[in-house]
N, C-alpha and C positions, 0 to 999 in steps of 0.2 A: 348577392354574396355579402356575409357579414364582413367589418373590417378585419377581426379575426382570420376567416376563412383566407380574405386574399394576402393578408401578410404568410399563410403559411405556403399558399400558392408563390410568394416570391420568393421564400426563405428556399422553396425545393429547387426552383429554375435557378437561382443563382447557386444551389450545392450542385445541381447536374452540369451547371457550363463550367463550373469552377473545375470538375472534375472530366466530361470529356472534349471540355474545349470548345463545344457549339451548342446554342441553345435548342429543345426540343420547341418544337411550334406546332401550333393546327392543321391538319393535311386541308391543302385545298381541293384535293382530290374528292369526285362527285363521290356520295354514299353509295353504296353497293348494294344490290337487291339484298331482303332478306335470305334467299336461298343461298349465293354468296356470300353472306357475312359471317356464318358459321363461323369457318375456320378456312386456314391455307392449305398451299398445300402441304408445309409441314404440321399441318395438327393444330397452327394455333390461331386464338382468335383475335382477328383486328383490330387495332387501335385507329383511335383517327389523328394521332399527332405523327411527326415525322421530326427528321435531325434536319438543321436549318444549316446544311452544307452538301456544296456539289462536291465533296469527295468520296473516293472510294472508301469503305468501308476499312478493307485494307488500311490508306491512307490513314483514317484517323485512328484505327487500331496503334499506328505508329508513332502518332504525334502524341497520345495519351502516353503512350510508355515513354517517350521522351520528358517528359511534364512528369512523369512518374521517378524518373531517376532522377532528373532535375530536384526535384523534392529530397528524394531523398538521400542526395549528394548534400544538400542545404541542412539538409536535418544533421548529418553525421559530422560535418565540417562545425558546426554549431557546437552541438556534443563536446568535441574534441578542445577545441577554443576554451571551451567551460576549465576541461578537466586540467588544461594548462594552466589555467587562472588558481583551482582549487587545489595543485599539487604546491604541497610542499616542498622546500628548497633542503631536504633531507639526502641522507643514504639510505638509497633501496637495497632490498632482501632479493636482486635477483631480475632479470627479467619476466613476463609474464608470458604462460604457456603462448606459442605463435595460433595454434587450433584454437585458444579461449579468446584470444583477439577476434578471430577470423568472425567465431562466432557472435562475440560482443557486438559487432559491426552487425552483421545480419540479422541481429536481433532489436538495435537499437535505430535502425535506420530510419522505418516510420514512423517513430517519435516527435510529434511538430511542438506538443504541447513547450511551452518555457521552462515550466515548475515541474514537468518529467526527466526534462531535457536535462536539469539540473542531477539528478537522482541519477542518471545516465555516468553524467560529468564525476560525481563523486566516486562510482563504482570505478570507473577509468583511472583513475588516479590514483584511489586505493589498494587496486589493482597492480597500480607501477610499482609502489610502495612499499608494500608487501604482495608478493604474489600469494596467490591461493587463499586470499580473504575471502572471497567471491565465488560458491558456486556455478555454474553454469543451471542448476534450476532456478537459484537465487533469478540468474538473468531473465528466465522462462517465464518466473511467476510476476517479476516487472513489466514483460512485454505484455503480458497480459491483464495487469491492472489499470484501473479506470480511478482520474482522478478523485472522486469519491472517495476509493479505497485508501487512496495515497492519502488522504487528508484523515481516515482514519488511523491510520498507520502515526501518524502525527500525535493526533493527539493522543492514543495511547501510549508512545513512548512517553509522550510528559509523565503516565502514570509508574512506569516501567524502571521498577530499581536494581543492580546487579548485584546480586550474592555471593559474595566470596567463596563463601561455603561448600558450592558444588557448580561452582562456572555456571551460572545460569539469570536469566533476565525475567522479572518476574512484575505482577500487578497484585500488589497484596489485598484479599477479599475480606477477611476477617478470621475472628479465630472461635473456639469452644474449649471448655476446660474435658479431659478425656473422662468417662464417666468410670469412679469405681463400681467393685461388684455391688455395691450396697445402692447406689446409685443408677440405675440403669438411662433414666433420662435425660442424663444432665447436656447433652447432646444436643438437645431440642433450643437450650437456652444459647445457642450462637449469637455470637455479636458479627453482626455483616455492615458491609462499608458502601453508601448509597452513594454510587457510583456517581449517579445522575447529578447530583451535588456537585461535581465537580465538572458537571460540562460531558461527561461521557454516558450516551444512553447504548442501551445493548444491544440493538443492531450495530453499532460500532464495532462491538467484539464481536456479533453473529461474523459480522462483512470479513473480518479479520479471520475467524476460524473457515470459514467458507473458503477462502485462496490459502490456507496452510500456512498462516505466519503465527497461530496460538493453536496451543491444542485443546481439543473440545473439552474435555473433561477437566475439571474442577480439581487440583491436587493438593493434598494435604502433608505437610513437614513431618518431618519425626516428631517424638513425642518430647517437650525442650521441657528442663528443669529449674528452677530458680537459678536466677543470676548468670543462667548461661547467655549469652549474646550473639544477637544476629545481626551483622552489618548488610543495610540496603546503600548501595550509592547511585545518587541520580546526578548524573554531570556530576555539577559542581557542590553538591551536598550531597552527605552518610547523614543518614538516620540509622542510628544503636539503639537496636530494641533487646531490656532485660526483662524476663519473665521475675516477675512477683513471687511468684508462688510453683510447685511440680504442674505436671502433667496438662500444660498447656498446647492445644495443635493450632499452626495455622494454615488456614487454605489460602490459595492462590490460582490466579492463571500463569499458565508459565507459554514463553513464546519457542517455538520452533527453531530447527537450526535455520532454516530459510528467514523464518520472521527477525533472530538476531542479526541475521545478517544483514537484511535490509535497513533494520532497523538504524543500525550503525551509520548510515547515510544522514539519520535525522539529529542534527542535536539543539535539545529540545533541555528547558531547567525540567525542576518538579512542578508541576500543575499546583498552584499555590493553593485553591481550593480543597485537593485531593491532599496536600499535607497539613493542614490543619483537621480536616476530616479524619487522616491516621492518626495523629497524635492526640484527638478528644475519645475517638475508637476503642484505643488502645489503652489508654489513658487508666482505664482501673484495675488492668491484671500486667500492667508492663509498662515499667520506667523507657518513655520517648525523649531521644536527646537528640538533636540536629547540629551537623558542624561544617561549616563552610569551607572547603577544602583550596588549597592554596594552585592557582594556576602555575 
């Protein structure tokens, strides 16, 4: 057995006793004719390890769920600690739905991770704070996400700026001047913003549009005229982009009600890579101004 093989061998026996409590071991039990080893009498076919306890099966069904609520009494207690720590010393909007608690609990209970744990903590609080921040899918599509996701989730918001303009949270892709009649190509000559540059490659965004926090499809602005202005604010910086010249579009990803909402958990600056990247982008059809916004 390679050393490979027998570390994965220990890595399973220590997730199996960690989870039912007794280690599985080798039946010393003599081999059974071939004719015998088929199958049991329910249909299935023999292993030659065994559970390395004289209890009833019953029994350890019971000490498992014990170990199991244990868990996730520890997880919820944890959660809640957090969200104490992360609530602010404000006036709330209100109690939070009693049903939206009930369910926040049952949703967040098998959470062990720290760094989810936390994500949990800020929904809770948020929650106090203002009620009805927080969907109950919002909650759905957390329970369901894998640290992975959550780190992507991250670093897109560093990309992710809010638009005044029509309440919305956005990753700006690049733009194209709109093609006149005379013109029919002009479309082809897109200026697009190489994501990867700034740390973000596009399974990032696949992972993202896969659990419903961006939506699939690539959206493009009204059609913006000189010197009209579109304010992005990332945290603690606006970037005021003016068009140069007519009939400028930009495309975008734009993130979901779920995805902002989540999002809000994360506060992240701008990806220092991704704003020099828009403003050399940007740079020949549209005046980039950046302003540090006052805490």
């Amino acid at each position: 057995m390679t050393v490979k093989a027998s570390q994965a061998k220990i890595n399973l026996a220590n997730i199996i006793e960690s989870k039912l409590g007794y280690a599985i071991v080798k039946s010393s039990a003599p081999r059974a004719s071939v004719q015998n080893e088929s199958y049991d009498a329910q249909g299935r076919s023999p292993v030659p390890f065994r559970i390395n306890s004289e209890d009833s099966v019953f029994t350890r069904a019971q000490n498992r769920q014990q170990r199991l609520l244990i868990n996730q009494q520890q997880n919820i207690e944890a959660i809640m600690a957090m969200a104490v720590n992360f609530c602010p010393d404000v006036t709330s909007n209100g109690q939070p739905d009693s049903d939206w608690v009930e369910r926040f609990i049952a949703l967040c209970e098998d959470t062990s991770n720290e760094s989810m744990q936390k994500l949990w903590a800020k929904i809770l609080a948020g929650e106090t704070v203002a009620p009805g921040t927080f969907s109950i899918k919002s909650l759905q599509t957390l329970k369901q996400m894998t640290q992975r996701e959550a780190d992507a989730l991250q670093k897109c918001t560093a990309l992710c700026g809010y638009n005044e303009k029509d309440d919305s949270h956005l990753i700006l892709l690049g733009f194209y001047k709109k093609p006149s009649i005379f013109d029919l190509l002009r479309k082809g000559n897109k200026v697009s913003l190489n994501l990867g540059r700034a740390g973000i490659s596009f399974p990032d965004i696949l992972t993202l549009m896969d659990i419903g926090l961006i939506y699939r499809k690539e959206i493009e602005s009204g059609v913006l005229k000189a010197g009209q202005e579109l304010n992005l604010t990332f945290l603690n910086q606006k970037a005021m982009l003016k068009p140069k010249s007519n009939d400028l579009v930009l495309s975008y990803y734009k993130f979901t009600q779920t995805g902002d909402e989540l999002r809000k958990l994360i506060n992240m600056p701008v990806n220092k890579g991704y704003k020099q990247l828009l403003s050399s982008a940007l740079d020949e059809e549209f005046d980039v101004t950046w302003h540090t916004l006052k805490k």
